[in-house]
MARBA-3410 file (N, C-alpha, C, O; in Angstrom, 1 decimal):
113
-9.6,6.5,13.4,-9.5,5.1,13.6,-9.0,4.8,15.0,-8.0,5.4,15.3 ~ -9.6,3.8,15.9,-8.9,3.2,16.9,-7.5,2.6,17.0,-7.4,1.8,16.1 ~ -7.0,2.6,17.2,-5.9,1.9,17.7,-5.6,0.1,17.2,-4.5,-0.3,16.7 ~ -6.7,-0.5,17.4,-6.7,-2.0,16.8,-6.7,-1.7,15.3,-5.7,-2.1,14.6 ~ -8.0,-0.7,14.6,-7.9,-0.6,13.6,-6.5,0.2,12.8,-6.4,0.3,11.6
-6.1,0.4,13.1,-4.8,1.2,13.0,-3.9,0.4,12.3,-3.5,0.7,11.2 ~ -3.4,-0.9,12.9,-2.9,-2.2,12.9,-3.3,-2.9,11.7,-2.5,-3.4,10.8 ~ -4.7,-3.0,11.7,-5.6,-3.8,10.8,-6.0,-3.4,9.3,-7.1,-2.9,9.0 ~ -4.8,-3.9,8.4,-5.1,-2.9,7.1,-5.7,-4.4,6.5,-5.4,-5.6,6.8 ~ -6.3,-3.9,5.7,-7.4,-5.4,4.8,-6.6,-6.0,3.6,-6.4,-5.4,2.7
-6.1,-7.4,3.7,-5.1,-7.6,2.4,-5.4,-7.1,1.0,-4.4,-6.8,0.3 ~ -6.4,-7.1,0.5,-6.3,-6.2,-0.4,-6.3,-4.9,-0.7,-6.3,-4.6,-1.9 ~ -6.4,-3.8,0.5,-6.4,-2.6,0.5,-5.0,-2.3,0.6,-4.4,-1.4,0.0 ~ -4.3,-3.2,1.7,-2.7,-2.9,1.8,-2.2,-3.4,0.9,-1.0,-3.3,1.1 ~ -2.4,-4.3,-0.7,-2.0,-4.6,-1.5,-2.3,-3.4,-2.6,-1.5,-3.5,-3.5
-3.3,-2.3,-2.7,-3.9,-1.1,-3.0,-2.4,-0.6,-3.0,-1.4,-0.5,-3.7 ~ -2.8,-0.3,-1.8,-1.8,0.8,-1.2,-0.1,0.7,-1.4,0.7,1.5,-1.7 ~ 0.1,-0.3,-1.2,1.8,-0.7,-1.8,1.8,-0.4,-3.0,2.5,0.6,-3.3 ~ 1.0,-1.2,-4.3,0.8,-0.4,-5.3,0.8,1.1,-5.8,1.3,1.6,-6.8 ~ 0.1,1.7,-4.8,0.2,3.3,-4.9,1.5,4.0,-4.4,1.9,5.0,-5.0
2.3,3.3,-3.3,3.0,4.2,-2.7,4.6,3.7,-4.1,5.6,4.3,-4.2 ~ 4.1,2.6,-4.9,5.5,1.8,-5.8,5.1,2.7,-6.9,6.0,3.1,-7.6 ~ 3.9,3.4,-7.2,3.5,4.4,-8.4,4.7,5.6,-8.5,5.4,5.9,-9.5 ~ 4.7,6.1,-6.9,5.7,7.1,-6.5,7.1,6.7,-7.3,7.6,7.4,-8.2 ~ 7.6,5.6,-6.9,9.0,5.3,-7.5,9.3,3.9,-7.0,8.4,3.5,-6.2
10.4,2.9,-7.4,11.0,2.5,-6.5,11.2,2.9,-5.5,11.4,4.0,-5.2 ~ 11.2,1.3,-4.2,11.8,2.1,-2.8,11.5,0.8,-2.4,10.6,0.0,-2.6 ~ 12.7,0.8,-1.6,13.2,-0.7,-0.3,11.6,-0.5,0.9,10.8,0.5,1.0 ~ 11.6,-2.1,1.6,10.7,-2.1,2.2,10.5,-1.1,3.2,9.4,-0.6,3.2 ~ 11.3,-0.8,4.1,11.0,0.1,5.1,10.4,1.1,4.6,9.3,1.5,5.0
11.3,1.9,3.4,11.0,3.3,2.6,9.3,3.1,2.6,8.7,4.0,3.1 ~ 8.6,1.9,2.3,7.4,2.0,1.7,7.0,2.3,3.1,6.7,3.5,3.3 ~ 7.0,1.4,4.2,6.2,2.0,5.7,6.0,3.0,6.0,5.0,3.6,6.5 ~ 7.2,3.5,5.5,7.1,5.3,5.9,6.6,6.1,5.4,6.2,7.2,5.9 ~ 6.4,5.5,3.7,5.3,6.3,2.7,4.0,6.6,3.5,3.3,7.6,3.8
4.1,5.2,3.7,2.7,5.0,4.0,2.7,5.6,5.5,1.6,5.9,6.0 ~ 3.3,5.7,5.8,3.0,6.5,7.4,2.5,7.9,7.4,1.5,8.3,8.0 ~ 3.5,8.8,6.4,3.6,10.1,6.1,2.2,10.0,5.4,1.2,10.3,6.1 ~ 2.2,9.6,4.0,0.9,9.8,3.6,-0.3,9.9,4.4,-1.0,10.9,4.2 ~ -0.5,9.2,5.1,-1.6,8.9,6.2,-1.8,9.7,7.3,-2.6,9.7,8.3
-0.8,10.6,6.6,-1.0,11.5,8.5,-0.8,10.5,9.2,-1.2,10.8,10.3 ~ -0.1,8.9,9.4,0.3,8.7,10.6,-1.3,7.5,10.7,-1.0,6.3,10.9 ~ -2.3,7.7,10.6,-3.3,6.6,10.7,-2.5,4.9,10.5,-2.4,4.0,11.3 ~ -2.0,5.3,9.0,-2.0,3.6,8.3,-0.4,3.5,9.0,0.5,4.2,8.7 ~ -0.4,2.4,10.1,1.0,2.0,10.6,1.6,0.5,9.9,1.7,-0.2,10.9
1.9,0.0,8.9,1.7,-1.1,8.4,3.3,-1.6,9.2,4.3,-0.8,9.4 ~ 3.2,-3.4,9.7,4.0,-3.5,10.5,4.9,-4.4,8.9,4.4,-4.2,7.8 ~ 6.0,-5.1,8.9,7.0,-5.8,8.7,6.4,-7.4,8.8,6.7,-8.2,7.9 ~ 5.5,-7.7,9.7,4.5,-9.1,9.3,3.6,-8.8,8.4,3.0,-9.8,8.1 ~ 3.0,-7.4,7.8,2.2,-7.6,7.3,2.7,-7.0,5.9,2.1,-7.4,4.8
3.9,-6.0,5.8,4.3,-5.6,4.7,5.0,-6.7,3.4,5.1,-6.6,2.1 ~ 5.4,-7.7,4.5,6.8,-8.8,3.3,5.7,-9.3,2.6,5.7,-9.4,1.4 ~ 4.7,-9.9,3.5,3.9,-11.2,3.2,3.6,-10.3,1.7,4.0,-10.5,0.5 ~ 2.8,-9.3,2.4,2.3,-8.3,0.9,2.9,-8.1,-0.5,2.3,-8.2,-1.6 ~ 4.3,-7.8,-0.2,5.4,-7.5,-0.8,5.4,-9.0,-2.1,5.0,-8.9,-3.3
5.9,-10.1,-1.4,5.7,-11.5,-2.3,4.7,-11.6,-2.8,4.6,-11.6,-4.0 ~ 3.6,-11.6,-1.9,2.1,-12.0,-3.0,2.6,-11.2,-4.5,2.9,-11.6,-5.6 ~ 2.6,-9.5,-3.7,2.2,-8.8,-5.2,3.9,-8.9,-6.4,4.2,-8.4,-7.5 ~ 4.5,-9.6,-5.7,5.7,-10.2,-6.9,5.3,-11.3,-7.3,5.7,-11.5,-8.4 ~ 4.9,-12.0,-6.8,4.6,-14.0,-7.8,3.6,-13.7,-8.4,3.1,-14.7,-8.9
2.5,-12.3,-8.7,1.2,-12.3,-9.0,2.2,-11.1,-10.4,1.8,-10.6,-11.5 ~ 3.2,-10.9,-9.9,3.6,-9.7,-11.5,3.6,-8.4,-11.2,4.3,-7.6,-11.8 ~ 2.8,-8.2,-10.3,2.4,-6.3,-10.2,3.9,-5.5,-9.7,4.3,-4.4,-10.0 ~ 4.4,-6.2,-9.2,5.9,-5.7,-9.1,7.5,-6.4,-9.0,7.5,-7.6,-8.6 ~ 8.2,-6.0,-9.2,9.6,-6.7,-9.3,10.4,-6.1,-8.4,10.2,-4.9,-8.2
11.4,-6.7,-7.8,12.4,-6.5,-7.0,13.6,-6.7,-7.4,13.6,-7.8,-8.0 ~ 15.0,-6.0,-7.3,16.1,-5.8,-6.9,17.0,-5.7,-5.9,16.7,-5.3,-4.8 ~ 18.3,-6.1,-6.1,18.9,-5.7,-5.1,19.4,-4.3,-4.9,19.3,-3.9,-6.0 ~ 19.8,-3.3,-4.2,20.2,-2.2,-4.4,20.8,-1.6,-3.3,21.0,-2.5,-2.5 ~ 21.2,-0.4,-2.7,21.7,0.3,-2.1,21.2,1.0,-1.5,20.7,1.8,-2.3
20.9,1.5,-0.3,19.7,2.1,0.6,20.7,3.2,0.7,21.8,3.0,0.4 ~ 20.3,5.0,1.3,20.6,6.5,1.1,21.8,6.2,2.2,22.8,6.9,2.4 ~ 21.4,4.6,3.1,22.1,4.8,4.6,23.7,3.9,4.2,24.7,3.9,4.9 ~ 23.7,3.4,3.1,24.5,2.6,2.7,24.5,1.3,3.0,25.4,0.7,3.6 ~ 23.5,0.7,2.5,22.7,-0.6,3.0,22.4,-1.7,2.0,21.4,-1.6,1.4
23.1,-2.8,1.7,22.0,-3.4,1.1,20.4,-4.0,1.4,20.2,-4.7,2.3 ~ 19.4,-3.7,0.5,17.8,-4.3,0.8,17.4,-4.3,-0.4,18.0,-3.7,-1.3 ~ 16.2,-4.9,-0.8,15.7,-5.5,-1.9,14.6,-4.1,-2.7,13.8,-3.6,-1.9 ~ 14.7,-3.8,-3.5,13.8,-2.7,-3.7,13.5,-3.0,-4.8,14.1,-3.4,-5.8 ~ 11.6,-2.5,-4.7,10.6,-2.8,-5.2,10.1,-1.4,-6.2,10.3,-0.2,-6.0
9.2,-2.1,-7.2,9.1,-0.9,-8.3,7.2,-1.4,-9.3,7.0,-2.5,-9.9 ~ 6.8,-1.0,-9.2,5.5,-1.3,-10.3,5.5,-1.7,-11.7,5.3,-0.8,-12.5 ~ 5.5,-2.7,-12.1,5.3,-3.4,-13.4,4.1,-2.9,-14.2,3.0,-2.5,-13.8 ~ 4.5,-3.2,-15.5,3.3,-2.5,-16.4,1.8,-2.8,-15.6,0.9,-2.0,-15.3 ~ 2.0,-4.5,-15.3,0.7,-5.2,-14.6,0.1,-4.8,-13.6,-1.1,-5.0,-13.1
1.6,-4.0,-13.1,0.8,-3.5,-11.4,0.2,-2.3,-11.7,-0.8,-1.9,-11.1 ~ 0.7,-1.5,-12.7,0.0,-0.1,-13.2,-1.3,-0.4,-13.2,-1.9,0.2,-12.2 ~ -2.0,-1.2,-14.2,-3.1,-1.4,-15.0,-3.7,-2.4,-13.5,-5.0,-2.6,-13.3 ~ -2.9,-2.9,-12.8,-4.0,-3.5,-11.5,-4.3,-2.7,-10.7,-5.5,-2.7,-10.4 ~ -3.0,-1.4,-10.1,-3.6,-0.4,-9.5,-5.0,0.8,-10.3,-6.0,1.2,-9.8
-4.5,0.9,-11.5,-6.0,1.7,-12.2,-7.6,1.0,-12.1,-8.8,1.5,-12.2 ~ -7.3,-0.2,-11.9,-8.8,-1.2,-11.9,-9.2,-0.8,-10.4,-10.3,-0.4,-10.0 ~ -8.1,-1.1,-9.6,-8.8,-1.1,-8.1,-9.1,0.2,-7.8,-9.9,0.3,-6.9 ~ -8.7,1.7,-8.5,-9.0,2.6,-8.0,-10.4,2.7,-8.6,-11.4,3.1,-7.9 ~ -10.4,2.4,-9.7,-12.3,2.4,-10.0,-13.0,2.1,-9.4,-14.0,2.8,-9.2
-12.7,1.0,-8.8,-13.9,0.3,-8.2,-14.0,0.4,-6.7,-15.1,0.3,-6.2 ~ -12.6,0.7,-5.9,-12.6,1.5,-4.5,-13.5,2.3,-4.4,-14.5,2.2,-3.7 ~ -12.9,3.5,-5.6,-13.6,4.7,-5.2,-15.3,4.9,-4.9,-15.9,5.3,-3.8 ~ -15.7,4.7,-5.9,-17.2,4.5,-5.5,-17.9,3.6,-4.2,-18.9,3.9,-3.6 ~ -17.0,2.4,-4.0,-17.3,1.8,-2.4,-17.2,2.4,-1.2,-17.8,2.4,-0.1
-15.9,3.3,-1.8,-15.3,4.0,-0.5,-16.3,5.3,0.2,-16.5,5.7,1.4 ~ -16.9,6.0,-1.4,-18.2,6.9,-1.4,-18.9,6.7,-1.0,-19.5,7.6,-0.4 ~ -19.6,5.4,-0.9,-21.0,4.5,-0.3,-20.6,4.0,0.5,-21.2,2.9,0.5 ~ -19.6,3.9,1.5,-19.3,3.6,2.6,-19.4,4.8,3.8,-19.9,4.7,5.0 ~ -19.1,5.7,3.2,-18.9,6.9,3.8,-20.9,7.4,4.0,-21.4,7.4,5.1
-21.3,7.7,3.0,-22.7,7.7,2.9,-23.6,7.1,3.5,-24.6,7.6,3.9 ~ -23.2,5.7,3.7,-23.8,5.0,5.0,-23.8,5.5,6.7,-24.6,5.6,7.6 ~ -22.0,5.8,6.4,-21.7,6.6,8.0,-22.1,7.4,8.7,-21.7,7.6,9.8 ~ -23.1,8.2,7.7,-23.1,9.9,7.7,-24.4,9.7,7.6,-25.0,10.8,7.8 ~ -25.3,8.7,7.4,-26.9,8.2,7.5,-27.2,9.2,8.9,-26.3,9.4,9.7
-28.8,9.8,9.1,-28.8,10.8,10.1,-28.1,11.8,10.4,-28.7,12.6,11.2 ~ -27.2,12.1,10.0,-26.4,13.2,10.4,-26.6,14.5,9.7,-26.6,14.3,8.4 ~ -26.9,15.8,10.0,-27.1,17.5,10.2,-28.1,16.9,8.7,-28.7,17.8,8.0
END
């Protein structure tokens, strides 16, 4: 990925992906960036304008809840966790990703060896 694209995660793929990385466990917002950084090898850089915004949607919609809690640094920050709803939202989107994501790829790879 380019550099712009790097930046540029699709609101519902980074709404995907918060889901996936809240599958893992609870974890305060930053924690999740970093999931998502590590995971990625570093690709997906998701900033703090695009993480909170994400963050509320997928709480006033149910797929997850927040607390207050205690960060490893001794901090308070609000930490986020997967609701039954976000389970069963994340299992739907991975169905239906997956095979887009295969016929996306398949398109890319048109002409090639």
């Amino acid at each position: 990925m380019g550099d712009k694209a790097r930046g540029d995660v699709l609101q519902g793929t980074l709404d995907m992906l918060v889901l996936k990385t809240l599958q893992l466990g609870p974890m305060h917002g930053w924690g999740i960036t970093e999931r998502l950084d590590t995971g990625s090898e570093r690709v997906l850089q998701v900033g703090q304008g695009s993480l909170y915004p994400a963050l509320y949607r997928l709480e006033r919609q149910g797929y997850i809840a927040s607390e207050w809690g205690v960060t490893e640094n001794n901090r308070q920050a609000r930490f986020y966790a997967l609701t039954g709803a976000g389970r069963k939202r994340l299992t739907e989107e991975r169905a239906t990703s997956e095979p887009t994501s295969r016929a996306v790829d398949l398109v890319l790879r048109m002409g090639e060896g």
